[in-house]
C-alpha positions as CSV (number, residue, x, y, z in Angstrom):
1,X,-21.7,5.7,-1.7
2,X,-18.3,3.9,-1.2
3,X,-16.8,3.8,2.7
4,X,-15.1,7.0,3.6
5,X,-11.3,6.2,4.1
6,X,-9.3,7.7,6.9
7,X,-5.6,7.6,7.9
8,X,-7.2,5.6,11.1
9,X,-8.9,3.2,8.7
10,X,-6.3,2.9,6.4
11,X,-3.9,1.8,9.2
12,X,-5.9,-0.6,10.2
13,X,-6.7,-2.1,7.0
14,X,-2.5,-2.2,6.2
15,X,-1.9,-4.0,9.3
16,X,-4.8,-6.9,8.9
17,X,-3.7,-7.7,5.2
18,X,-0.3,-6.9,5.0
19,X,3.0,-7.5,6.0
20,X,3.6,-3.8,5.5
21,X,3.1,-1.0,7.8
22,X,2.1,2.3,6.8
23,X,4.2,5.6,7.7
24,X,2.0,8.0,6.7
25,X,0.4,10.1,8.9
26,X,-2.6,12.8,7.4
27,X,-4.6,11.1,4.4
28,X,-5.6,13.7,1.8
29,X,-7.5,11.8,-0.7
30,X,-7.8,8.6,-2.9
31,X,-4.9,10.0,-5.5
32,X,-2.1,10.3,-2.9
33,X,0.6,8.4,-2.4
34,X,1.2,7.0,0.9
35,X,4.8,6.0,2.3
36,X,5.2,2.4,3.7
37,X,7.6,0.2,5.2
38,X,8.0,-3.0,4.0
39,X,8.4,-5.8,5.8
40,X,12.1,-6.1,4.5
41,X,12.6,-2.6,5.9
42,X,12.6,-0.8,2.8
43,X,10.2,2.3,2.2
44,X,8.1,2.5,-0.7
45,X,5.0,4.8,-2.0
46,X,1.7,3.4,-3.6
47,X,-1.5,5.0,-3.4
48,X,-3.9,3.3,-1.6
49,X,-5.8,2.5,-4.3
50,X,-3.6,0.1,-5.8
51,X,-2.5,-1.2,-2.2
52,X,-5.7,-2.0,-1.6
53,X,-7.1,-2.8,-5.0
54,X,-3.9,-4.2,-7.3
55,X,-2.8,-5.7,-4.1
56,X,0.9,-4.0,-4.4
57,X,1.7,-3.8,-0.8
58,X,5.4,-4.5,-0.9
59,X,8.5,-2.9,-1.8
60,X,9.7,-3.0,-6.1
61,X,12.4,-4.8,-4.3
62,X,9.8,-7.9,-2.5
63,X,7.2,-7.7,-5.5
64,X,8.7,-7.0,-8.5
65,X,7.0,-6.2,-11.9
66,X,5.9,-8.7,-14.1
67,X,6.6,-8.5,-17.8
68,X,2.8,-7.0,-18.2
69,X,3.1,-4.5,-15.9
70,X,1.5,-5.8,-13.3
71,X,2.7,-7.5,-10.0
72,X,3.4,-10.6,-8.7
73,X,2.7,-12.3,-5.5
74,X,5.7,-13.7,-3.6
């Protein structure tokens, strides 16, 4: 069985591998999307999922889309 994510663990995770921080304060699940602030100052919503996994933890703005659909790295 996989870790068991909470909004504590998820914050903590945000602030050692990102430049982001995360807004969002109750964590209901794996499918929801959770408001962050991006280091520009722009919010955005990902779920954590792809924050975590896709490693899309900035703003459309920061990381845009590539021409695949998936994102870059600045």
């Amino acid at each position: 069985m996989g870790k068991r994510w909470t909004i504590r663990t998820i914050n903590e995770f945000v602030e050692r591998n990102s430049e982001s921080t995360l807004l969002t304060t109750e964590y209901h699940g794996f499918s929801q999307r959770l408001l962050f602030k991006c280091a520009c100052g722009q919010n955005f919503e990902k779920t954590f999922t792809k924050f975590k996994n896709r490693h899309q933890r900035k703003c459309d703005t920061c990381q845009p889309l590539k021409a695949s659909g998936e994102r870059s790295e600045k």
